[in-house]
DSSP file (Angstrom, degrees, kcal/mol; ACC not computed):
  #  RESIDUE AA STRUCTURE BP1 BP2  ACC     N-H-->O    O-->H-N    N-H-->O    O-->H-N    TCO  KAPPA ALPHA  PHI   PSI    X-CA   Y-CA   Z-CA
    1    1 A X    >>        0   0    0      0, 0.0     4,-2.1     0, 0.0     3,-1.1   0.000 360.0 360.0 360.0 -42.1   59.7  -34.0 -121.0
    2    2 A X  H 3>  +     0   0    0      1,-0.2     4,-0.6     2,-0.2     5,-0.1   0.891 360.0  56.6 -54.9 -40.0   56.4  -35.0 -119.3
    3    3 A X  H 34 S+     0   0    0      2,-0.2     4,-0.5     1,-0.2    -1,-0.2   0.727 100.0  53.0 -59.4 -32.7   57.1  -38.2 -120.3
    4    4 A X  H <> S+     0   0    0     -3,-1.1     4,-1.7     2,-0.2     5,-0.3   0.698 113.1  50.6 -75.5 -28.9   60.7  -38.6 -118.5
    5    5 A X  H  < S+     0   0    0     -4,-2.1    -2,-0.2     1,-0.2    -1,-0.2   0.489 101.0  61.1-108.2  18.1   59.0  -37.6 -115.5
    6    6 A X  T  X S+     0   0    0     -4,-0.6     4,-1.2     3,-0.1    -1,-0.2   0.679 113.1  30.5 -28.5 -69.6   56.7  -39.8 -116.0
    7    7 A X  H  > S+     0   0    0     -4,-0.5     4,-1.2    -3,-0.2    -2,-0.2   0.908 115.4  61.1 -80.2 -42.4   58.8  -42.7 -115.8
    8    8 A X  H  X S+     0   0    0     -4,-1.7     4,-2.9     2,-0.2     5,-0.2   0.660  99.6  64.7 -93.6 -34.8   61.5  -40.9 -113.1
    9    9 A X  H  > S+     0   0    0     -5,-0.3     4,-1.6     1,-0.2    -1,-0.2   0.999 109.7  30.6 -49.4 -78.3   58.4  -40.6 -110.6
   10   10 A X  H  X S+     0   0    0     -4,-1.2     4,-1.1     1,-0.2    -2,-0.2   0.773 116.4  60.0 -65.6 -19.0   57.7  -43.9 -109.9
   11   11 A X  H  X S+     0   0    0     -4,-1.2     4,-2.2     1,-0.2    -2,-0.2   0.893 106.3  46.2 -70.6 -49.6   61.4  -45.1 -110.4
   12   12 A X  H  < S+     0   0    0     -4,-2.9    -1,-0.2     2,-0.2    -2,-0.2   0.773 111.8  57.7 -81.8  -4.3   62.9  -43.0 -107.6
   13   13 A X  H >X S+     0   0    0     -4,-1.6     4,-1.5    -5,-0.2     3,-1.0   0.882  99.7  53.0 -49.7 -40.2   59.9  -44.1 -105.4
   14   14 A X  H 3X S+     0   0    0     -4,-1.1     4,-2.1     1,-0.3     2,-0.6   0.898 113.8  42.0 -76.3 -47.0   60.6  -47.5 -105.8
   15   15 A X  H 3< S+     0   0    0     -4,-2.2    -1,-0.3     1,-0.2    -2,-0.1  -0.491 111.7  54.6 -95.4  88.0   64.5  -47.0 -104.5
   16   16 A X  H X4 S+     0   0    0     -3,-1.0     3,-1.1    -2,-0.6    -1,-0.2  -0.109 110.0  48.3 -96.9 -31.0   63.7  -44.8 -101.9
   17   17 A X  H >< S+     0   0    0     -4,-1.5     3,-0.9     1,-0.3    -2,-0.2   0.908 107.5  53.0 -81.2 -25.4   61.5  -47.2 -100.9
   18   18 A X  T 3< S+     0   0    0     -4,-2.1    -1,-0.3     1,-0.3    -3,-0.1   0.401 100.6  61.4 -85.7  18.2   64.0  -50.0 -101.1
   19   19 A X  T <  S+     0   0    0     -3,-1.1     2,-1.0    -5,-0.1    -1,-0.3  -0.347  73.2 115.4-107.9  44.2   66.4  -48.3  -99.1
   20   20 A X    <   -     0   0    0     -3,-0.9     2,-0.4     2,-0.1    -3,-0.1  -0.796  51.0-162.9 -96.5 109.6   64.1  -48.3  -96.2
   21   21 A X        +     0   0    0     -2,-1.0     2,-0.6     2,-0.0    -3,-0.1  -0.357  47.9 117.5-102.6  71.4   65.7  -50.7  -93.2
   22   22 A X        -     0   0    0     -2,-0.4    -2,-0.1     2,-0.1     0, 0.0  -0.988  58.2-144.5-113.2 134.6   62.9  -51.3  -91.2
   23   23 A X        +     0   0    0     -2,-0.6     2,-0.2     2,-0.0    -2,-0.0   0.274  42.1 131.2 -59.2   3.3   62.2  -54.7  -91.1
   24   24 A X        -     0   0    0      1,-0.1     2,-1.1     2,-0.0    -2,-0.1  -0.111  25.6-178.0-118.3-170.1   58.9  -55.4  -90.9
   25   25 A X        -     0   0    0     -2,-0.2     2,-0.6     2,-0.0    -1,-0.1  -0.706  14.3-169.1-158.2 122.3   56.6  -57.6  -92.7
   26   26 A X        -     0   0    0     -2,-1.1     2,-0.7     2,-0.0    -2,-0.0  -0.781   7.0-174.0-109.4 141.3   53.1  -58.7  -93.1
   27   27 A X        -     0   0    0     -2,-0.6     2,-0.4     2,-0.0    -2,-0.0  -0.967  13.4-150.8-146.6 126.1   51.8  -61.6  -95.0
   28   28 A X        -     0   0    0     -2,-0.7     2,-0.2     2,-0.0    -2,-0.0  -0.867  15.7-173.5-114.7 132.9   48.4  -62.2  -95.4
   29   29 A X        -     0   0    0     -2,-0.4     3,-0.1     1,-0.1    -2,-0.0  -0.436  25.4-170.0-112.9 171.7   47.3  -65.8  -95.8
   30   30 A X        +     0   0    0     -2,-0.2     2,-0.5     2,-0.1    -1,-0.1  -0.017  57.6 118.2-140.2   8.8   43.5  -67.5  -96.7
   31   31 A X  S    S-     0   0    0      1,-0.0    -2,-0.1     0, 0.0    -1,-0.0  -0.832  79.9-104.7 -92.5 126.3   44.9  -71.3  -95.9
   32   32 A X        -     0   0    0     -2,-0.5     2,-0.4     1,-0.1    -2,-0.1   0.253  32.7-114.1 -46.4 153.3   42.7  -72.5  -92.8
   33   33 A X        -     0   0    0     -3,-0.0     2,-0.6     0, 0.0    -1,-0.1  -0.843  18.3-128.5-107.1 134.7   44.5  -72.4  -89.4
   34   34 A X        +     0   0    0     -2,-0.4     0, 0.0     1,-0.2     0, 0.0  -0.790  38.9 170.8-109.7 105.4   45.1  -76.0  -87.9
   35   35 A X        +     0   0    0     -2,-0.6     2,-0.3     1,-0.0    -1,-0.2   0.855  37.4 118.4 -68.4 -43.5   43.5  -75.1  -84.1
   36   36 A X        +     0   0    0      1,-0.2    -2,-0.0    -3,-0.1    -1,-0.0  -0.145  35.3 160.8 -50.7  98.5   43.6  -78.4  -83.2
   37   37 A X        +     0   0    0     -2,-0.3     2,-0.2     2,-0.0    -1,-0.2  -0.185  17.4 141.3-107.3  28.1   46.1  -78.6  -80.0
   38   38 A X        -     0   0    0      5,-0.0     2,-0.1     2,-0.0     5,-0.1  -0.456  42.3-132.4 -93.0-179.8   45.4  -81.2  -78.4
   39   39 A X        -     0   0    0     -2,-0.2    -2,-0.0     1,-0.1     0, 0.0  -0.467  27.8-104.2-107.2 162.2   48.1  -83.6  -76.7
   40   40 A X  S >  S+     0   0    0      1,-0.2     3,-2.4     2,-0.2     4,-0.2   0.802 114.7  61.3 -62.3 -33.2   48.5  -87.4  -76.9
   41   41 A X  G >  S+     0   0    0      1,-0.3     3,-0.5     2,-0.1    54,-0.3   0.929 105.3  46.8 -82.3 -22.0   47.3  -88.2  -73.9
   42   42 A X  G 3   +     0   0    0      1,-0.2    -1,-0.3    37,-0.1    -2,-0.2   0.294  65.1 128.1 -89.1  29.6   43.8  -86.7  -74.7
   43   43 A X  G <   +     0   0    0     -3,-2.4     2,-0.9     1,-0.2    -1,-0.2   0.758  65.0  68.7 -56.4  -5.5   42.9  -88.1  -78.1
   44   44 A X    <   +     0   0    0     -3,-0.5    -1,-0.2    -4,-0.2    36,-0.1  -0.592  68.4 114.2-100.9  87.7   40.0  -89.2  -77.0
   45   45 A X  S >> S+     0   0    0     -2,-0.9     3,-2.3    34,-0.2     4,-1.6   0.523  77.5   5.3-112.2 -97.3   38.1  -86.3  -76.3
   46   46 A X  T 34 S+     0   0    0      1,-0.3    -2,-0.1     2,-0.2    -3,-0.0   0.816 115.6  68.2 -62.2 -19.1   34.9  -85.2  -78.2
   47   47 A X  T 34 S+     0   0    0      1,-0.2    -1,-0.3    -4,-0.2    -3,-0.1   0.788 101.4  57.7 -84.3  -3.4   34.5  -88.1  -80.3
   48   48 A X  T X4 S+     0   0    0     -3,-2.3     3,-2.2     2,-0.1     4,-0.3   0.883  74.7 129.1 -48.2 -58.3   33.7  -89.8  -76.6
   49   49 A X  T 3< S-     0   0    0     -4,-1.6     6,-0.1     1,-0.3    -4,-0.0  -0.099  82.0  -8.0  19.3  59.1   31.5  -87.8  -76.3
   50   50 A X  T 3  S+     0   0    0      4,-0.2    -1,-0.3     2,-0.1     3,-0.1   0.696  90.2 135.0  68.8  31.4   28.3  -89.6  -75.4
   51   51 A X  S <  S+     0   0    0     -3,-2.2     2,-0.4     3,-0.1    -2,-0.1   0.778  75.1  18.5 -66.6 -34.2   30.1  -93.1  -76.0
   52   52 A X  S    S-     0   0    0      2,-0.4    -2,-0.1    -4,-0.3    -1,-0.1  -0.905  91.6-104.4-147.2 159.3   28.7  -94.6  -72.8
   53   53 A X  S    S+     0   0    0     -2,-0.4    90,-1.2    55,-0.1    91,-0.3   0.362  98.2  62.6 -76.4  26.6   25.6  -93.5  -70.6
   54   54 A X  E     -A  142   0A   0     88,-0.3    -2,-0.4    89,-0.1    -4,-0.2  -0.930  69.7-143.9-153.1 164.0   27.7  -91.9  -67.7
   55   55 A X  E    S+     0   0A   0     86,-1.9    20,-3.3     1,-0.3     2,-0.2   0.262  82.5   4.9-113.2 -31.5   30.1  -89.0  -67.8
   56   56 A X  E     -AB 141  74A   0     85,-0.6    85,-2.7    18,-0.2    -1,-0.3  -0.756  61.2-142.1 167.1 138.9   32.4  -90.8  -65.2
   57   57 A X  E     -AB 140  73A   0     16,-1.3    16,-0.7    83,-0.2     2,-0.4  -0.848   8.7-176.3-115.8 142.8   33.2  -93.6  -63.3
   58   58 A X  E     +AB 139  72A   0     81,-1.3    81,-1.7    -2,-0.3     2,-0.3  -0.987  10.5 165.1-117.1 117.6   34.5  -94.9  -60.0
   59   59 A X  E     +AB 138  71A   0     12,-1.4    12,-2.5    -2,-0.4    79,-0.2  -0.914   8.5 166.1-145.9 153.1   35.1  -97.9  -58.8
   60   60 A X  E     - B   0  70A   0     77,-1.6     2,-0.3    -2,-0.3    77,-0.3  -0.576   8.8-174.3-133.7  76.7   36.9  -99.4  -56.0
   61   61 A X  E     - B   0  69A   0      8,-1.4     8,-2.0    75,-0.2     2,-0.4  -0.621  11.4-156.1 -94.8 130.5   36.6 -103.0  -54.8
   62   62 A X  E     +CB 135  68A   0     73,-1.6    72,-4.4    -2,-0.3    73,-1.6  -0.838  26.0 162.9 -95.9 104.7   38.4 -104.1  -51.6
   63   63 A X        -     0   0    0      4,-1.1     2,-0.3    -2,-0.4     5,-0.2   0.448  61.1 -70.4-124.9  25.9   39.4 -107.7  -50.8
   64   64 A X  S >  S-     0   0    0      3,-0.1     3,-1.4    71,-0.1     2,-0.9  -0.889  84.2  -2.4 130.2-176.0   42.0 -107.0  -47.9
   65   65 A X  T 3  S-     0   0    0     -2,-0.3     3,-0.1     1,-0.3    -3,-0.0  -0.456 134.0 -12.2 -63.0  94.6   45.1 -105.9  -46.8
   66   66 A X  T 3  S+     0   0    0     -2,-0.9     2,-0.5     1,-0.2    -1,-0.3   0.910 112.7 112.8  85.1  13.3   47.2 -104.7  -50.2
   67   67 A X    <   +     0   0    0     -3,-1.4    -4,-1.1    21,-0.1     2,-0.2  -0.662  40.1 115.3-152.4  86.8   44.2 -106.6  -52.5
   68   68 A X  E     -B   62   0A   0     -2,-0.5     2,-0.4    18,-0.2    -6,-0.3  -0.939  46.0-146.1-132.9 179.0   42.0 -104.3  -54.5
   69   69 A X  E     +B   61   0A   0     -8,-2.0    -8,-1.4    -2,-0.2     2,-0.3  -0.952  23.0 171.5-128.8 127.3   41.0 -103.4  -57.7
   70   70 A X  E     -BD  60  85A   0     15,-1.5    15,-3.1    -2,-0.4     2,-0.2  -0.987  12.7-167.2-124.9 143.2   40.0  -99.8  -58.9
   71   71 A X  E     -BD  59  84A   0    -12,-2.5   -12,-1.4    -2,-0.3     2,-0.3  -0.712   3.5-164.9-113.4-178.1   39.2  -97.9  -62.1
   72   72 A X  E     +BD  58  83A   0     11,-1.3    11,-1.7    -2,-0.2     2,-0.3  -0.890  15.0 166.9-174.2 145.2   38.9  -94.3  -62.5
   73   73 A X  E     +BD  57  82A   0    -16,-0.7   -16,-1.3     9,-0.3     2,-0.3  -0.815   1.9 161.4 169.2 108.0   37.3  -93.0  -65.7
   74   74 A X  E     -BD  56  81A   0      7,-1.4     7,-3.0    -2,-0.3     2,-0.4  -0.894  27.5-145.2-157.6 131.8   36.1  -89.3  -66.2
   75   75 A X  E     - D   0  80A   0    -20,-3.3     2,-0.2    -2,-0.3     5,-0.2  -0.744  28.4-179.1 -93.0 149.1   35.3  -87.4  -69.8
   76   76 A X  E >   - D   0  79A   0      3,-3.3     3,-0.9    -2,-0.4    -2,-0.0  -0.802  43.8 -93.4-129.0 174.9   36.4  -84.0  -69.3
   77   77 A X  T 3  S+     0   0    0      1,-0.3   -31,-0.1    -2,-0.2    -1,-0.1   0.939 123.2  40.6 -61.0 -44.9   36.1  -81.1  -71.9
   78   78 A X  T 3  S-     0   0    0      1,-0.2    -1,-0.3   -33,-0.1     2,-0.2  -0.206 126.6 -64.8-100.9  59.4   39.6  -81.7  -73.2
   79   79 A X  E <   -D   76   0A   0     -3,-0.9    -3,-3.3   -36,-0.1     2,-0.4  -0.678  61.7 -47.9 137.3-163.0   39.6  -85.1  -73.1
   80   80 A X  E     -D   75   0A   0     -5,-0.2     2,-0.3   -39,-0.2    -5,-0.2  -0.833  31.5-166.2-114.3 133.0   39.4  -88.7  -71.2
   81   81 A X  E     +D   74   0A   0     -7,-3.0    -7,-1.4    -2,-0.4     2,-0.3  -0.903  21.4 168.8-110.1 163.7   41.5  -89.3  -68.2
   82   82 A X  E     +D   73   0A   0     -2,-0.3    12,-1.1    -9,-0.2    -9,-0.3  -0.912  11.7 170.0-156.4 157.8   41.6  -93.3  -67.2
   83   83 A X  E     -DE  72  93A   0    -11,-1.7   -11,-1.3    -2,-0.3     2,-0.4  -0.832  14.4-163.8-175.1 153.8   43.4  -95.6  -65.0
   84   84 A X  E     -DE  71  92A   0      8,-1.1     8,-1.7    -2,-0.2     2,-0.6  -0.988   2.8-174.6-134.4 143.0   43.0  -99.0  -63.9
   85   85 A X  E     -DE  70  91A   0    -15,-3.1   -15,-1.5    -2,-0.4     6,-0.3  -0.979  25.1-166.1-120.5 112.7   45.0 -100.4  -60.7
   86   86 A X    >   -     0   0    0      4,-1.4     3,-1.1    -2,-0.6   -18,-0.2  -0.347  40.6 -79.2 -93.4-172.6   44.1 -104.3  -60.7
   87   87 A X  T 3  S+     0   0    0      1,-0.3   -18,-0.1   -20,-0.1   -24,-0.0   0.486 127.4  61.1 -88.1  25.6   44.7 -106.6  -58.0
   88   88 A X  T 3  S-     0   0    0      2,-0.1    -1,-0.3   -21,-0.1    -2,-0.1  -0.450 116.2-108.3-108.1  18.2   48.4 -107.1  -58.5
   89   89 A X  S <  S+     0   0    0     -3,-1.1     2,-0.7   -21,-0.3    -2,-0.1   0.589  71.1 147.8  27.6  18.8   49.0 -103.2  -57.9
   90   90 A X        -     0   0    0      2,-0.0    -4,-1.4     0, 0.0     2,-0.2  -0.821  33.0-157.6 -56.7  96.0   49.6 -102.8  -61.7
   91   91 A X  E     -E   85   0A   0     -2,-0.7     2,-0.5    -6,-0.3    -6,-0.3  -0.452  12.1-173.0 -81.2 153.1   48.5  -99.4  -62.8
   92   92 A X  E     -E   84   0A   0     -8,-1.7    -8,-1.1    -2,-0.2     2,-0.4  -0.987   9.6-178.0-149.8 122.2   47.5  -98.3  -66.3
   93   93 A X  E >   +E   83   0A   0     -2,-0.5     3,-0.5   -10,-0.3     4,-0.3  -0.887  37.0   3.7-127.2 156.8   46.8  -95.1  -67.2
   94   94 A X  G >> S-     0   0    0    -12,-1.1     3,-4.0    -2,-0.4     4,-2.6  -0.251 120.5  -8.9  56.4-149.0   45.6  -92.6  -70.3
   95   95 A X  G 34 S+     0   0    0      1,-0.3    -1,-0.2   -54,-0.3     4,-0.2   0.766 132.9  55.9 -63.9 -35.3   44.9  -94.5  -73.4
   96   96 A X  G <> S+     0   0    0     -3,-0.5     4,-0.7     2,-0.2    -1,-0.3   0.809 114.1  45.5 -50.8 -29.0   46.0  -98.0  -72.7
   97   97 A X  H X> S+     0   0    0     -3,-4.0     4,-2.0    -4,-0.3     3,-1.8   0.959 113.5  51.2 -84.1 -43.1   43.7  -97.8  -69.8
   98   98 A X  H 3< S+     0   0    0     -4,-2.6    -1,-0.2     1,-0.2    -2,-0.2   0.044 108.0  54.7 -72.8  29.4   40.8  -96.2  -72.0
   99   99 A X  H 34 S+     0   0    0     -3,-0.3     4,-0.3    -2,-0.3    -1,-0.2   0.463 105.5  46.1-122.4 -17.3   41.2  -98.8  -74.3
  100  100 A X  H <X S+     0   0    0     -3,-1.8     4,-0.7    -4,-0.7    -2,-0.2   0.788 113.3  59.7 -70.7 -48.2   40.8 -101.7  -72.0
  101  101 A X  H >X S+     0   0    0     -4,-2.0     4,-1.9     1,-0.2     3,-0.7   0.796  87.9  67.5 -27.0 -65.2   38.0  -99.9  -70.9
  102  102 A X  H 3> S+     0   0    0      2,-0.2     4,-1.1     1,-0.2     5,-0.2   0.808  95.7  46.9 -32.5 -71.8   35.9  -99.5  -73.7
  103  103 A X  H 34 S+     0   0    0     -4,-0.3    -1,-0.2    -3,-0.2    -2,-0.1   0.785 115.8  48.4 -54.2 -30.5   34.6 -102.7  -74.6
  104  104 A X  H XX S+     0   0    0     -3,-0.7     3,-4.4    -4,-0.7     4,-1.5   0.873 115.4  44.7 -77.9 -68.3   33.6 -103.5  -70.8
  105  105 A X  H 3< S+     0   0    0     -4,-1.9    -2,-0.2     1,-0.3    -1,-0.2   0.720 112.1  51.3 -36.4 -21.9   31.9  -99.9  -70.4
  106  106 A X  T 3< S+     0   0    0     -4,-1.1    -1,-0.3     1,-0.1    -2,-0.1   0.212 108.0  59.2 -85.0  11.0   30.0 -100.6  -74.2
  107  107 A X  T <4 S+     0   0    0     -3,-4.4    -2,-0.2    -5,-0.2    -1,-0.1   0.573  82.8 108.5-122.2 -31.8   28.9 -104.1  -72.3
  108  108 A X     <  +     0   0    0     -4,-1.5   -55,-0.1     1,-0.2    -4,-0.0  -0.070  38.6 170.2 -44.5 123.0   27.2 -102.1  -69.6
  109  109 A X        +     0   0    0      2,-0.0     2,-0.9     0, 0.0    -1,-0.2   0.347  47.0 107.0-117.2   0.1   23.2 -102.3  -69.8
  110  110 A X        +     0   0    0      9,-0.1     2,-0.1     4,-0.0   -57,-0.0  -0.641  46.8 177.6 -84.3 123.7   22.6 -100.5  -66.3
  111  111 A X    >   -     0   0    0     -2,-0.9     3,-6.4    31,-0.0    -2,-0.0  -0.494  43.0 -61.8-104.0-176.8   21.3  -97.2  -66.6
  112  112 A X  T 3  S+     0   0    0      1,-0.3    30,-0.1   -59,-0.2    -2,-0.0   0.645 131.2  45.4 -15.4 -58.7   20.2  -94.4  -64.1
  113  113 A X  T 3  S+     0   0    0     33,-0.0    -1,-0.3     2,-0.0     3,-0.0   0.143  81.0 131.8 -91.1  21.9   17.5  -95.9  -62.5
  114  114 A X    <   -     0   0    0     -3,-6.4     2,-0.3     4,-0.0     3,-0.1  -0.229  60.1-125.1 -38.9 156.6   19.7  -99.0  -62.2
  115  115 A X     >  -     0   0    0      1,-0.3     4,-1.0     0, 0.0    -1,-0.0  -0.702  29.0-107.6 -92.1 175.9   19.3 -100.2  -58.2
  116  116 A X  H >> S+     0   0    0     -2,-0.3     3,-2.3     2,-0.2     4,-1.0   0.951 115.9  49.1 -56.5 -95.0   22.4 -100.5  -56.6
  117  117 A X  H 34 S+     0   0    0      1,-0.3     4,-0.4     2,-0.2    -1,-0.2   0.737 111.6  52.7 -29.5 -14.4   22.9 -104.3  -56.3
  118  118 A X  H 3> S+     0   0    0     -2,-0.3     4,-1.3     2,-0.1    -1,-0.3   0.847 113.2  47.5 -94.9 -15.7   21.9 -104.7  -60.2
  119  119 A X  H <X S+     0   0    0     -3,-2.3     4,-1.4    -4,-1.0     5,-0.2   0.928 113.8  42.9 -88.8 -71.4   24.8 -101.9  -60.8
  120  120 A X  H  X S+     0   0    0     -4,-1.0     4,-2.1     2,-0.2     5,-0.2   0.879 116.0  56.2 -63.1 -33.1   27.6 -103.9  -58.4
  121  121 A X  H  > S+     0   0    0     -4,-0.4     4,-1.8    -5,-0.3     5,-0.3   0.946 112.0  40.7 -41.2 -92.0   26.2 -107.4  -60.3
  122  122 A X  H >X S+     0   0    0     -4,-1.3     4,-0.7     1,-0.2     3,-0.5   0.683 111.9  49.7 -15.1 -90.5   27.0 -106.0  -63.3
  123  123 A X  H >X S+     0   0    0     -4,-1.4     3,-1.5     2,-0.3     4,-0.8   0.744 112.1  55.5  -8.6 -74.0   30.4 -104.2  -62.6
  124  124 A X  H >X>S+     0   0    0     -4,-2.1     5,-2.3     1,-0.3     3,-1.4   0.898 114.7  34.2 -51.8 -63.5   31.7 -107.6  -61.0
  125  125 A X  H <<5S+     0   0    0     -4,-1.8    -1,-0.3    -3,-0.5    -2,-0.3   0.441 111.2  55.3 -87.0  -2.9   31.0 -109.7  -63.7
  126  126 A X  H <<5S+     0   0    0     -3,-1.5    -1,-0.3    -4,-0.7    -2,-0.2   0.493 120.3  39.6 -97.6  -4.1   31.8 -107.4  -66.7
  127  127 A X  H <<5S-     0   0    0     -3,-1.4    -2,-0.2    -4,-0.8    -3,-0.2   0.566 109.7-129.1-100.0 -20.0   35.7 -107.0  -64.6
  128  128 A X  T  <5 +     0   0    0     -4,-1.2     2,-0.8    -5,-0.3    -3,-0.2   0.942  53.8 159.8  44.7  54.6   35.5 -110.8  -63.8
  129  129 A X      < -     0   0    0     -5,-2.3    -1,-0.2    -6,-0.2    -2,-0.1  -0.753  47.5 -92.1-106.1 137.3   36.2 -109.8  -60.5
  130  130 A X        -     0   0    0     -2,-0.8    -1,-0.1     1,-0.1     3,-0.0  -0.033  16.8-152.7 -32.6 142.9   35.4 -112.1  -57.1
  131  131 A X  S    S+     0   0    0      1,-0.1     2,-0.6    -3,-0.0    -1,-0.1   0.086  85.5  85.5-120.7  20.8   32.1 -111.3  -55.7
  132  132 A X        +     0   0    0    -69,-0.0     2,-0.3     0, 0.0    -1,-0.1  -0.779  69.2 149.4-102.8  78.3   33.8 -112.5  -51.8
  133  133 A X        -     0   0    0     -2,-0.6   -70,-0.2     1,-0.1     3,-0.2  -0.891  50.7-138.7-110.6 153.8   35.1 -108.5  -51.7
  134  134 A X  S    S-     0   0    0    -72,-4.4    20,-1.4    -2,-0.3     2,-0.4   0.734  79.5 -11.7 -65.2 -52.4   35.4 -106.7  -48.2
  135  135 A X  B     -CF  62 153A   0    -73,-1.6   -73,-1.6    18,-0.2     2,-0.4  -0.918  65.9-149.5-150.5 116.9   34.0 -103.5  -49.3
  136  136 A X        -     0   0    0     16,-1.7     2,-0.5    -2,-0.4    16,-0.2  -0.904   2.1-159.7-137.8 161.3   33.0 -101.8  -52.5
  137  137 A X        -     0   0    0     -2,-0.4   -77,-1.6   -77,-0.3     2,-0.3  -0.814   8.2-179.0-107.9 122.5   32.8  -98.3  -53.9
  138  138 A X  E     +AG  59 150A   0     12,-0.7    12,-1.0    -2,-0.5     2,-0.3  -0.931   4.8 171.6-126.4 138.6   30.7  -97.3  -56.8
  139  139 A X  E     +AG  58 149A   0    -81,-1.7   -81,-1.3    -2,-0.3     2,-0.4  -0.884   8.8 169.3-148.8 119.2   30.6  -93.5  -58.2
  140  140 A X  E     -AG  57 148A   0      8,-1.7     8,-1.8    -2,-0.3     2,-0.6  -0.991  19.4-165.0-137.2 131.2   28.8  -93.0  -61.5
  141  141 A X  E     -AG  56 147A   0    -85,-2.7   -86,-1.9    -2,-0.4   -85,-0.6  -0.904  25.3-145.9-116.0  99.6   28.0  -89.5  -62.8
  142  142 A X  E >   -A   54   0A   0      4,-1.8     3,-1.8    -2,-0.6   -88,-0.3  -0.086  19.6-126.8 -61.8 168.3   25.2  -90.1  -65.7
  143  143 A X  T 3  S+     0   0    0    -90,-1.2   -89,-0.1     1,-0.2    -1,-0.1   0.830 114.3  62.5 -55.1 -37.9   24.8  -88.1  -68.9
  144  144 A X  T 3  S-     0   0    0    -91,-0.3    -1,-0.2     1,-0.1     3,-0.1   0.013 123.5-105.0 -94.3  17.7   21.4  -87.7  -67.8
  145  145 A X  S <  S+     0   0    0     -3,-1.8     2,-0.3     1,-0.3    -2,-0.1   0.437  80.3 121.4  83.5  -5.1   22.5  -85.8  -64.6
  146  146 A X        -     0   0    0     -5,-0.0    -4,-1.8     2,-0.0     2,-0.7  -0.540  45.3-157.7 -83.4 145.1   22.1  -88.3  -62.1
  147  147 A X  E     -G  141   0A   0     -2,-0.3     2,-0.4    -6,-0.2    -6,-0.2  -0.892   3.0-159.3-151.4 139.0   24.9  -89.4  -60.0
  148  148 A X  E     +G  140   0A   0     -8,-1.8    -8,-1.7    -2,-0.7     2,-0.7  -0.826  18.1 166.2 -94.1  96.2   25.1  -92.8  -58.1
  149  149 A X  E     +G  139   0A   0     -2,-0.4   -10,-0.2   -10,-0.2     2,-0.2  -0.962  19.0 143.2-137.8 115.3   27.6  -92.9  -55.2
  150  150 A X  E     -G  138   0A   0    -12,-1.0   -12,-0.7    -2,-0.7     2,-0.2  -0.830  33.4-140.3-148.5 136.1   27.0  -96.0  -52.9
  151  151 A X        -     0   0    0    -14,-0.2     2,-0.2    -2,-0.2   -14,-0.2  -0.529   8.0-166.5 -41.0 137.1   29.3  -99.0  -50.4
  152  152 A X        -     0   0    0    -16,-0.2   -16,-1.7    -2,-0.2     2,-0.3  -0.773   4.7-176.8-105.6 143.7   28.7 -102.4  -50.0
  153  153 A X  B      F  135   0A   0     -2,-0.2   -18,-0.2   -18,-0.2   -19,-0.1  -0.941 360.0 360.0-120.6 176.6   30.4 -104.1  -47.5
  154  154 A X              0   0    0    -20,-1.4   -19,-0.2    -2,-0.3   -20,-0.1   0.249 360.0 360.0-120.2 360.0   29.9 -108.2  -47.0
């Protein structure tokens, strides 16, 4: 007799339990949880990271009425934002711009203590831009905490 009620214990637990309607339900997992959230337009974010000796860029060169050329260039924590406007008012933005970008910004040899006029040298001739400009605008925030904001005009 101990023995049927043995077996009878745990068998009417088990459907009492399975006439239980509440829904709810836990599942416990150990496979790593994919954080990574980032969007297309910032896939370049940390691996940027210290790519180039400045943090962010400006520039804005002026050759008239309706005729200049700017880029725009800033690493942020989640990502790189970019843009180029040429002189043809063609804009480019996100990775198409940061990917034109790249090779001229790895071509750069001016650092911090650059002067200004070896900085605007540079810049002109690594854009192959005209050095008869109106006005230009330089804004450079280095890695090393410095930041470089000066006009030329001619």
């Amino acid at each position: 007799m101990k023995r049927n009620l043995l077996f009878a214990l745990p068998l009417s637990l088990l459907l009492l339990g399975a006439c239980n309607n509440d829904k709810e339900t836990k599942v416990t997992t150990t496979e790593p949880v994919n954080t990574n959230t980032q969007t297309e337009a910032n896939t370049n974010t940390i691996a940027n990271e210290g790519a180039f000796n400045f943090n962010s860029f400006s520039l804005d060169v002026d050759y008239g009425i309706n005729d200049s050329f700017e880029v725009d260039y800033e690493l942020e924590r989640d990502g790189v934002e970019a843009s180029i406007e040429d002189r043809n008012n063609k804009v480019i933005k996100g990775n198409d711009a940061y990917t034109k970008l790249e090779p001229i910004f790895k071509s750069f040899q001016f650092t911090s203590t650059s002067t200004d006029q070896e900085i605007i040298s540079e810049v002109l001739k690594a854009f192959d831009l005209d050095e008869n400009y109106q006005e230009i605008e330089v804004e450079i925030h280095f890695s090393d905490g410095v930041k470089k904001e000066f006009k030329s005009k001619k």
